[in-house]
C-alpha positions as CSV (number, residue, x, y, z in Angstrom):
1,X,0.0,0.0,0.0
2,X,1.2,3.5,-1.0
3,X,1.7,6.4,1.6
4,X,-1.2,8.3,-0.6
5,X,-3.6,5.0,-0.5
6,X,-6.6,6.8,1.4
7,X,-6.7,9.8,-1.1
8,X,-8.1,7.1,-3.8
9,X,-11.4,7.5,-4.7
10,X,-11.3,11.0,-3.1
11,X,-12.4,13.9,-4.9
12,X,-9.6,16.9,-4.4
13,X,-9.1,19.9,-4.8
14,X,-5.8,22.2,-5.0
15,X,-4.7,25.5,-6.3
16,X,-2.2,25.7,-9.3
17,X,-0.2,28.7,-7.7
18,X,3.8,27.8,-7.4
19,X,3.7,27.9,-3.7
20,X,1.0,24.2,-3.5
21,X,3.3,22.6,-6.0
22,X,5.4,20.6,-3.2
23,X,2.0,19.8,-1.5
24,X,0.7,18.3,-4.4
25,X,2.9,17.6,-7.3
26,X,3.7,13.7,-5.6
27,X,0.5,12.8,-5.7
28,X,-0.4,10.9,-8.9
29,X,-4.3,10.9,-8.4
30,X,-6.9,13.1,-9.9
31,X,-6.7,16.5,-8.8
32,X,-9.6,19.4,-9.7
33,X,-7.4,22.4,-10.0
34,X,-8.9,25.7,-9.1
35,X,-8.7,29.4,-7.4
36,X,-8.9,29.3,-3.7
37,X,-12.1,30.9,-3.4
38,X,-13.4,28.7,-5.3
39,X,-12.3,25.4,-3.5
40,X,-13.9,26.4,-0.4
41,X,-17.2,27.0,-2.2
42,X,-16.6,23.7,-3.7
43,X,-15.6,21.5,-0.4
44,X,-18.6,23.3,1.5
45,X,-21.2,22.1,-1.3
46,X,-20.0,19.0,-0.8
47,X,-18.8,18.3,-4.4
48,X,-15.1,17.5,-3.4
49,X,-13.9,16.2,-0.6
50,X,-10.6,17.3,0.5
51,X,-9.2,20.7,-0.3
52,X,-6.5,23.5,-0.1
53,X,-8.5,26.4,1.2
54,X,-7.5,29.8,2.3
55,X,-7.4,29.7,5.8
56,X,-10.3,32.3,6.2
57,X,-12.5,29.6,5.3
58,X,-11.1,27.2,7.8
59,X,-11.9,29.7,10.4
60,X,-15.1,30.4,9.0
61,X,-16.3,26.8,9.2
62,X,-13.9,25.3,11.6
63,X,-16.5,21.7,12.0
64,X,-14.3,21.0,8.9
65,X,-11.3,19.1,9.8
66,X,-7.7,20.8,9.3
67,X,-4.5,18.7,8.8
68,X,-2.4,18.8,10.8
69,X,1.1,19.5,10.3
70,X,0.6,21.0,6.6
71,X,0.2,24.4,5.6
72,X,1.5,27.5,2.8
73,X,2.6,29.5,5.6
74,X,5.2,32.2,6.0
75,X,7.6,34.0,8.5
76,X,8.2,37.5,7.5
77,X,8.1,38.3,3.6
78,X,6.1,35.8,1.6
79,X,6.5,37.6,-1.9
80,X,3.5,37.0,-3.9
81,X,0.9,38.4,-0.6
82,X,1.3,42.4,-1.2
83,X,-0.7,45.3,-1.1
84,X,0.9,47.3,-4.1
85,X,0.6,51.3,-3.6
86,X,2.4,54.7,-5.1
87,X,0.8,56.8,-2.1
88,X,1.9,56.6,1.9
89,X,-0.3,53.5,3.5
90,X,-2.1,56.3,5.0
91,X,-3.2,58.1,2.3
92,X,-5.0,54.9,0.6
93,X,-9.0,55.5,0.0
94,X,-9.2,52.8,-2.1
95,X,-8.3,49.1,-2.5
96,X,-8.5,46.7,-5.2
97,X,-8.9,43.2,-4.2
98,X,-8.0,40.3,-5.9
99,X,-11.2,38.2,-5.9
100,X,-9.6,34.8,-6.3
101,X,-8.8,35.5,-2.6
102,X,-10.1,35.5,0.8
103,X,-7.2,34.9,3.0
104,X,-5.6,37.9,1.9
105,X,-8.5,40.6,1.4
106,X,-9.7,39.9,4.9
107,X,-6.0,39.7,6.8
108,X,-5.4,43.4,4.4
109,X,-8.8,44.7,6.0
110,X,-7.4,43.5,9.8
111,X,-3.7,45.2,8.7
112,X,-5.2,48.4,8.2
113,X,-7.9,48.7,10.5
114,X,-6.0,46.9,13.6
115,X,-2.8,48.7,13.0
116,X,-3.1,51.5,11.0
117,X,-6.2,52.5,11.4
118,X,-7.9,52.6,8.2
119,X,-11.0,51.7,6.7
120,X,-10.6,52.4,2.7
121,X,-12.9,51.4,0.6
122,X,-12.9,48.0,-0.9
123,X,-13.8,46.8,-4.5
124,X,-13.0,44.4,-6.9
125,X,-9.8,44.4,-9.1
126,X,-10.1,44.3,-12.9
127,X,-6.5,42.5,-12.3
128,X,-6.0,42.7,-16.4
129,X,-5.9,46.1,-16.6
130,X,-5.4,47.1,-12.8
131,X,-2.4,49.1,-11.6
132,X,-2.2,51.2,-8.2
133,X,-2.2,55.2,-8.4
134,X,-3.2,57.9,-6.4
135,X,-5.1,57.0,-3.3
136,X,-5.9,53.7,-5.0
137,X,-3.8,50.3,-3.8
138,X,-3.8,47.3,-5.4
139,X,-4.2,43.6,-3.5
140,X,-2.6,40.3,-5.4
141,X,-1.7,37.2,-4.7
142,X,-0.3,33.9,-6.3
143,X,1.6,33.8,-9.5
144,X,-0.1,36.7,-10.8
145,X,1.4,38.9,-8.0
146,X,5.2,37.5,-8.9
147,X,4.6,38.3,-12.4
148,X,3.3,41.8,-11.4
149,X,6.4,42.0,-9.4
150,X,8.6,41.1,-12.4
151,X,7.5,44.1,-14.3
152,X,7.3,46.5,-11.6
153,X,10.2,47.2,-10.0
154,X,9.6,50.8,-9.6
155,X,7.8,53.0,-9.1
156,X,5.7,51.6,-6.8
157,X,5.6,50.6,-2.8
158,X,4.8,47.1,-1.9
159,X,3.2,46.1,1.9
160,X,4.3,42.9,1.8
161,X,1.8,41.0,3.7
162,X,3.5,38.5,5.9
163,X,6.3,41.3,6.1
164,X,4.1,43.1,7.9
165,X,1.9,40.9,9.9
166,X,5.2,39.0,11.6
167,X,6.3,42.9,12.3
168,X,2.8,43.7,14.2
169,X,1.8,40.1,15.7
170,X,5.8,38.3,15.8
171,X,3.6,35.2,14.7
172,X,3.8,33.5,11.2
173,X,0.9,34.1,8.9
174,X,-0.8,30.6,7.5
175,X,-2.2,31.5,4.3
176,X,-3.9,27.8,3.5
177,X,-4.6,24.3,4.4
178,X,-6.1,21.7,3.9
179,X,-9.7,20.8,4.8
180,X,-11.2,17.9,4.8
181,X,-15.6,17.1,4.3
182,X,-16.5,15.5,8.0
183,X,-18.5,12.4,6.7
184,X,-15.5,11.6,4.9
185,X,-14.3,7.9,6.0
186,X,-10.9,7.5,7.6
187,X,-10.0,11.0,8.0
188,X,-6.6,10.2,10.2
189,X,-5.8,8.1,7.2
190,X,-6.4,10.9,5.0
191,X,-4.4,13.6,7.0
192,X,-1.4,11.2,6.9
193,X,-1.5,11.1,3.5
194,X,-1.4,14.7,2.6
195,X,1.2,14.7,5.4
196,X,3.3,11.9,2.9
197,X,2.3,14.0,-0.3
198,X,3.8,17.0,1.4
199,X,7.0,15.2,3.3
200,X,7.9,13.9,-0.2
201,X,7.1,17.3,-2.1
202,X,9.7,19.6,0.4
203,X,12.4,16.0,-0.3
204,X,12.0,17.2,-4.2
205,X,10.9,21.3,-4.0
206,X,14.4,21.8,-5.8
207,X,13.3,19.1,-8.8
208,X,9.8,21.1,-8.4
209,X,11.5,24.5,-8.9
210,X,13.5,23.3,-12.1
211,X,10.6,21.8,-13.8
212,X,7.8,23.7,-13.3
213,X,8.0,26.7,-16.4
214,X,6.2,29.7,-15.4
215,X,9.1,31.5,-13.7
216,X,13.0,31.2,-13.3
217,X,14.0,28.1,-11.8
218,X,16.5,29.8,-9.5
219,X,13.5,32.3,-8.3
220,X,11.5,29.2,-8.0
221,X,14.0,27.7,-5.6
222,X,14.1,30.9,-3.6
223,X,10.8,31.1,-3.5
224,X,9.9,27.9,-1.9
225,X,12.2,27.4,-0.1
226,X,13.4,31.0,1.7
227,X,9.7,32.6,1.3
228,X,7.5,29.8,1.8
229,X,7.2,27.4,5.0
230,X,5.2,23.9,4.5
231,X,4.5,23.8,8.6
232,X,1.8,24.0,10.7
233,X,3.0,23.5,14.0
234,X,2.5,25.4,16.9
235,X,3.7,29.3,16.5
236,X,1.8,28.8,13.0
237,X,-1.5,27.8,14.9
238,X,-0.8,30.7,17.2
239,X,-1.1,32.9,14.2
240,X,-4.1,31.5,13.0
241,X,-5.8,32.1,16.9
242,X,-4.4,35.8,16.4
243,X,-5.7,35.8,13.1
244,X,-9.0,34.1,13.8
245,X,-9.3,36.9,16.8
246,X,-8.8,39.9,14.5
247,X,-11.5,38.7,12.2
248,X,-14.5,38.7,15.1
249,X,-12.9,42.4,16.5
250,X,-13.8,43.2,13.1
251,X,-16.7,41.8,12.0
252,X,-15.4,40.0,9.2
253,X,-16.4,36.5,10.8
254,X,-19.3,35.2,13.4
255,X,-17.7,35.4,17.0
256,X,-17.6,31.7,17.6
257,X,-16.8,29.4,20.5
258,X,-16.1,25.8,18.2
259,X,-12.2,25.1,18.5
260,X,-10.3,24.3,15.4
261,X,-10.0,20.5,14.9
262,X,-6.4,19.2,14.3
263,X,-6.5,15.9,12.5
């Protein structure tokens, strides 16, 4: 029997953004690639049964299991989280949001209402044809955000997301996990497997950096392996509590008493 055995016959979802490949790329089953906000509307209709989700959602509906042990997590700059802006953080009326994420709009929304007090209006990015001026700031994540990077060296000011969070909080910023349906049999035996797929993912993230194509494989390396953490132990579940208690003060989740569930 493989270490991935109980994923068989599973129905799973997973992003496509270079920072899941090591948590993913092992696995030989069928995977249903899609945006993160989308996942979590998918696992909570039921239609797959395991998935990456932004770890708003997990606090959102924490009666869904979270493995343990596995996360896209980061301690200090992460890269492709950033608020991108030509004005002072204080002068920002307006923010862009990417709308493939939830994570990262609502921990932007806690960033500057917690610590720099400021509530800007928020509205949807036309990411295609988006760029920050003025007053106006620009949200992105994922590949997208690197690329933006690429061609944007300056002129611009970046908030760096986890940057900024480990500077207020001194806690790493968990970004995703994985989630997996209740009624789903076996879940220990599930949560060890995506603990295998991701063991044997950070044992090959340099073979991962050199063959995946969208960006330089030396980046790639960098990226995944300076920028990006794989844990979730416990400082990381710290920042989730910190996280998860930003989001009542604020009203951008139900005050709720149900504990996280660690499988």
């Amino acid at each position: 029997m493989t270490p991935f055995a109980a994923l068989r016959g599973l129905r799973v979802g997973c992003v496509q953004y270079l920072n899941a490949k090591p948590l993913i790329a092992p696995y030989d089953g069928e995977v249903v690639f899609e945006h993160p906000a989308r996942l979590a509307d998918l696992l909570a209709a039921g239609e797959i049964n395991v998935a990456l989700v932004p770890a708003f959602e997990a606090l959102r509906q924490p009666e869904f299991p979270i493995v343990d042990g596995v996360a896209i997590a980061s301690r200090g700059p992460v890269h492709s989280v950033f608020l991108a802006h030509q004005c002072g953080v204080g002068e920002l009326r307006v923010v862009a949001l990417d709308p493939a994420s939830r994570t990262s709009s609502n921990l932007t929304r806690c960033l500057l209402a917690e610590f720099h007090g400021l509530r800007p209006v928020f509205e949807p990015s036309s990411q295609s044809t988006e760029s920050p001026s003025g007053d106006r700031g620009l949200l992105l994540i994922g590949n997208q955000a690197i690329r933006f990077r690429e061609v944007n060296r300056e002129g611009l000011r970046y908030m760096d997301l986890g940057e900024e969070w480990l500077a207020r909080t001194g806690l790493p910023f968990v970004y995703a996990v994985w989630q997996i349906r209740p009624e789903v049999r076996n879940i220990e035996a599930v949560a060890a497997a995506l603990r295998a797929v991701k063991a044997a993912g950070v044992r090959r993230v340099r073979e991962i950096a050199r063959l995946q194509r969208e960006f330089d494989s030396e980046f790639a390396e960098r990226y995944l392996t300076s920028h990006i953490q794989f844990g979730l132990k416990e400082e990381e579940k710290k920042g989730l509590a910190k996280f998860r208690a930003l989001l009542q003060k604020h009203g951008l989740i139900a005050p709720s008493e149900v504990p996280l569930r660690f499988v």
